[in-house]
N, C-alpha and C positions, 0 to 999 in steps of 0.2 A: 783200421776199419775193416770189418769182416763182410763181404759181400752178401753171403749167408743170410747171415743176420737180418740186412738190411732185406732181401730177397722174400724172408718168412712175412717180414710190416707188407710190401708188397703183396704180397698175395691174400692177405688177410681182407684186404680192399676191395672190393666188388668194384666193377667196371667194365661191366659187360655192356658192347655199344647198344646205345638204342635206334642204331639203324639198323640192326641186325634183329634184334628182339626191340621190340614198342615197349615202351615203359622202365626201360631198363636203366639202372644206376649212373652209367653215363661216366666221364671221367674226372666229375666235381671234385669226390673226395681223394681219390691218388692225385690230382692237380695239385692237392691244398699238400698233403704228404710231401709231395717231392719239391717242391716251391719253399716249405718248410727248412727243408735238410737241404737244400741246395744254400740257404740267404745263413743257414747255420756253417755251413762251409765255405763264406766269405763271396759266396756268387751273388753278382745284381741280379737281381730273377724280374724276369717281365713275361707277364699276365697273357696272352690273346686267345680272343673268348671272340670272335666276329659271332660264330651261332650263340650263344646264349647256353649254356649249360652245357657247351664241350669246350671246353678249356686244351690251350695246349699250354707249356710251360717253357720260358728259354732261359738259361742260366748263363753268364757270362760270366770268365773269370779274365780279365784282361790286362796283356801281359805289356812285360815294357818298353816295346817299340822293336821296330825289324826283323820278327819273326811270323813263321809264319802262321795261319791260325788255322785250326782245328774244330769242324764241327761233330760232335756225335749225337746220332737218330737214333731216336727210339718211341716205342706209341707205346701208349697206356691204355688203350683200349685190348679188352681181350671179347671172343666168342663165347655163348654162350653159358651157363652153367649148367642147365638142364640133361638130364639122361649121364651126370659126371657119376662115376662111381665110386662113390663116398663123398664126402664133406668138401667140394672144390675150394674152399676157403681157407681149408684147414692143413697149412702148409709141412706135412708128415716126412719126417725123414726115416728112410730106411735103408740097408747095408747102401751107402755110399750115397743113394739118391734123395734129392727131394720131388714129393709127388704136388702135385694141386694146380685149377686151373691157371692159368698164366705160364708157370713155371717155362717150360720149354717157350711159348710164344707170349710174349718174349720177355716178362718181367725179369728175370733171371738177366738178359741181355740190359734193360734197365740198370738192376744193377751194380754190373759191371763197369757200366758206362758211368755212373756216377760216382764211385769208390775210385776210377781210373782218374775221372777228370780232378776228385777233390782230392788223391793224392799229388799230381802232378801241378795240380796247381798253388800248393802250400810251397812250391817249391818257385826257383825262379825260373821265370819264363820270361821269353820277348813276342810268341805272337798269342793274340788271344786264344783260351779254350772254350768253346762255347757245347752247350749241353743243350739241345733241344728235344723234350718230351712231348708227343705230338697225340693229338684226339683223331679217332675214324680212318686210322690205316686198315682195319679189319672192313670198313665200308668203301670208302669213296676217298679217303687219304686226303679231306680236308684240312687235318691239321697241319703237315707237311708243307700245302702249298700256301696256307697263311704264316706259317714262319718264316715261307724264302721269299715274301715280299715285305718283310721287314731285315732280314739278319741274310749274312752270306760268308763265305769263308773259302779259304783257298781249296781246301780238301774236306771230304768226310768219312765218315765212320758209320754204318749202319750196323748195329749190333744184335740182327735177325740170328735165329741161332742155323749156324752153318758146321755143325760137327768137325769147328775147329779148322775148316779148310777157309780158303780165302776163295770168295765168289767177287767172280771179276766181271761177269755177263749174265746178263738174262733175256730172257724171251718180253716181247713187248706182247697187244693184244690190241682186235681190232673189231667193232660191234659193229653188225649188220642186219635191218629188216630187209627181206626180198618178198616183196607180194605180187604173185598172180594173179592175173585177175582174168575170171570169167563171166558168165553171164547167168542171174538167177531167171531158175522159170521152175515149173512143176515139174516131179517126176517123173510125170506121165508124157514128159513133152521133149524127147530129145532132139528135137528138130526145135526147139526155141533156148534150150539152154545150154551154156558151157562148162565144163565142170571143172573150175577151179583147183581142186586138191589134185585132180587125176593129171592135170597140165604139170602141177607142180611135183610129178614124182619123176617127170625127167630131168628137172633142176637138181632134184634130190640124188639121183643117179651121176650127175654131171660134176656135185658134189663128192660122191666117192671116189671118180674117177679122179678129183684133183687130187686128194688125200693120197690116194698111190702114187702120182704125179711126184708130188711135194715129197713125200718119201724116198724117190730113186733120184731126185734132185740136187742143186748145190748145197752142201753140206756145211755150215757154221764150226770151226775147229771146236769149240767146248758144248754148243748148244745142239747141233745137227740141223736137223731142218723144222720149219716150220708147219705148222698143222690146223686144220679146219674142222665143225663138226657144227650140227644142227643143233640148240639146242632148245627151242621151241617151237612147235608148231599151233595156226592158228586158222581156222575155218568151218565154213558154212553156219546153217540153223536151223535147222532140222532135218530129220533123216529125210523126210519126202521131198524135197526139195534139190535143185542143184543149187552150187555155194558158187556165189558171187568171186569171193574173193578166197584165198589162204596164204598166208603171211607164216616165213619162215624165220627166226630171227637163231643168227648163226654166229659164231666168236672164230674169230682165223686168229690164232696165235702166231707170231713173226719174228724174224731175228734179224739183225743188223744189216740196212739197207732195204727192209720193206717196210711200205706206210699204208695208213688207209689208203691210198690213192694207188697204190699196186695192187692192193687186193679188190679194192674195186675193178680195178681192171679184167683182171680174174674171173671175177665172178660176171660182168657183164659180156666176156669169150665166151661163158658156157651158156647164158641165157640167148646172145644174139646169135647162136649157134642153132640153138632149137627153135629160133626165131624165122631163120633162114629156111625152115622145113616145115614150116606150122603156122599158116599164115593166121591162125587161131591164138596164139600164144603171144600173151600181154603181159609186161611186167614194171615195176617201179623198185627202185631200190633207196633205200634210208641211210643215211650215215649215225649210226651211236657212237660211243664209247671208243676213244684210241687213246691209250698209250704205251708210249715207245719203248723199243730194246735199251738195254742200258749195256754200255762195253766200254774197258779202258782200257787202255797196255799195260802190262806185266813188270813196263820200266816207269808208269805214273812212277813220280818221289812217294806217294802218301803208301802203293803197294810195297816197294823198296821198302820203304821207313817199318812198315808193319813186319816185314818179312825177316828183317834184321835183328829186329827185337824179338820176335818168337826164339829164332837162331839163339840168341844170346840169352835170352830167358830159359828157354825150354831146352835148347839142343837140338831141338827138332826142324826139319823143313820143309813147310807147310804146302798144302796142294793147291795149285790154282785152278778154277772151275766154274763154271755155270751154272745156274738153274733154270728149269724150265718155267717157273712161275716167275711174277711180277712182282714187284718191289717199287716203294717210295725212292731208291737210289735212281731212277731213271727222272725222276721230277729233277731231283736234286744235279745231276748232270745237264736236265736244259738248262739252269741256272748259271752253268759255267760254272758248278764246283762238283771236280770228279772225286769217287768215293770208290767204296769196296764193302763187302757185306762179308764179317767177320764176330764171328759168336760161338755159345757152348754146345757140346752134346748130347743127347738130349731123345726125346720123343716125346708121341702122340698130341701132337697139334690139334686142335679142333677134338681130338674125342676122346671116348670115357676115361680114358687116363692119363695124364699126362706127366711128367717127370724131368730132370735136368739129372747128369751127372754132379755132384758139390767137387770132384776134382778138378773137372772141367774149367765150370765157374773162376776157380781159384788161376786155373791157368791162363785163360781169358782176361779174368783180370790185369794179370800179370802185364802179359804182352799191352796189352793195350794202355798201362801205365807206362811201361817203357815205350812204346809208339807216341806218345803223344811227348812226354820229355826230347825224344830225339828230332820230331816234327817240327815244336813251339819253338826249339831252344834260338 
């Protein structure tokens, strides 16, 4: 089985999310693709579809008793196609590379993961190897979290592409609205109104100040520190007017041992700080979007097991590392099944070009047939 190969069908497949682009392909047809070629190489494949026209895919090959089992992650959804330069469908090999969307994120990592698991699993094994292909990691990573409420596994595999290093941590993330609020009245009236925005640019200051804070702060061995920034702002309605209100909505990126409930803390130091001097200054704050850092030890078995096989495959020994972005492997860790994010070489994620190294690929695969035989057995 040549990964390649398989890799070019891939990318041929449109599945660009449509929560990212409205009306877009969705991940119907790579569903039906890899559900295909999974039940062709002896895996029960089961269906889950909760939304309606994102499909994720789980393949099970299952092994014969007291070992232990192996999950590997990967999405089928890719960003969009639009402003790609050239044919993003049209999966082009050139000295060494292959170009086209998906390639790097992460079809390519796809796969990998499926030429790994249908070799290793023609073979014998004792614990299951389970293959999960998931819908809307590029949006809201709905797929992920309806596969770990049916399927689970001692350890995982995310096979995001990591330039061949082994990523053992990442930054988690945490969504914030802060509104101030003031008082509308007419322009002409500043003895009746409060002005909202201008209240709000001492928050906004208060905000940089932590950014420096958080920078000369306790430091994460692979990740450093955690970091803050504003990234929309929202007020008033019309120029003559003072604005009622202005609503900042802000992302505080975190690393192991901070939660919403830290950073709220944070954020409500500097507002009742300004509070304390401003007997004018009113605020409410919102809780959005949190999820968590993801980290395991260097001595988990499932990093061990990977690290061994590279060794013994390649020769090579491999780097352990961080990312500062966010990954489905931190879902997969509240589940109580630790993993590691292990993939090809690779670039231009998200834009006009994107490409995979084909040795890479090959090496990838490698390791990660031998990782899961030494895992399962």
């Amino acid at each position: 089985m040549d990964p390649a190969e398989l890799l070019k069908d891939l990318v041929r497949i449109d599945s660009v999310n449509p929560g990212l682009v409205a009306g877009s392909a969705g991940e119907t047809g790579i569903a039906d693709y890899t559900s295909a070629w999974l039940e062709c190489h002896g895996f029960e494949v089961t269906r889950l579809e909760a939304e309606p026209g994102r499909p994720s895919v789980v393949g099970v090959a299952a092994g014969s008793g007291g070992g232990n089992s192996l999950m590997f992650n990967g999405h089928l959804d890719t960003v969009t196609l639009a402003g790609y330069d050239g044919d993003p469908l049209d999966p082009r090999v050139e000295d060494g590379k292959m170009f086209g969307r998906g390639t790097f994120d992460m079809k390519a990592g796809i796969a990998a993961i499926m030429v790994a698991a249908a070799t290793a699993a023609a073979q014998p094994h004792r614990g299951d190897i389970i293959v999960a292909l998931v819908s809307d990691e590029e949006y809201a990573s709905a797929g992920t979290e309806e596969v770990l409420r049916h399927f689970t596994a001692d350890a995982a595999i995310i096979s995001e592409p990591t330039h061949e290093d082994v990523v053992i941590a990442h930054r988690g993330f945490a969504w914030f609205d802060v509104t101030i609020h003031g008082v509308a009245a007419h322009g002409s009236r500043p003895d009746l109104g409060i002005d909202a925005i201008a209240k709000a640019g001492r928050f906004l200051t208060g905000m940089d100040q932590l950014t420096r804070k958080l920078a000369e702060g306790t430091q994460h061995p692979t990740l450093k520190a955690g970091n803050i920034h504003a990234s929309l702002i929202r007020g008033g309605e019309e120029i003559s007017s003072y604005p009622a209100e202005c609503t900042i909505s802000l992302e505080r990126r975190t690393i192991p041992g901070e939660t919403a409930d830290t950073v709220e803390a944070e954020l409500r130091a500097i507002l009742d700080d300004i509070a304390a001097t401003d007997a004018e200054f009113q605020y409410t704050i919102t809780r959005g979007l949190e999820r968590q850092p993801f980290e395991v030890s260097p001595e988990e078995p499932i990093v061990q097991a990977l690290l061994t096989a590279a060794k013994n495959s390649t020769g090579q020994d491999l780097a352990l590392r961080g990312e500062p972005f966010w990954t489905d492997a931190a879902l997969m860790l509240d589940s109580g099944i630790p993993g590691l994010l292990f993939g090809v070489d690779g670039g231009g994620a998200h834009a006009a070009t994107e490409w995979i190294e084909l040795a890479s690929l090959r090496r990838v695969t490698s390791v990660l047939t031998q990782t899961t035989l030494n895992y399962c057995q």
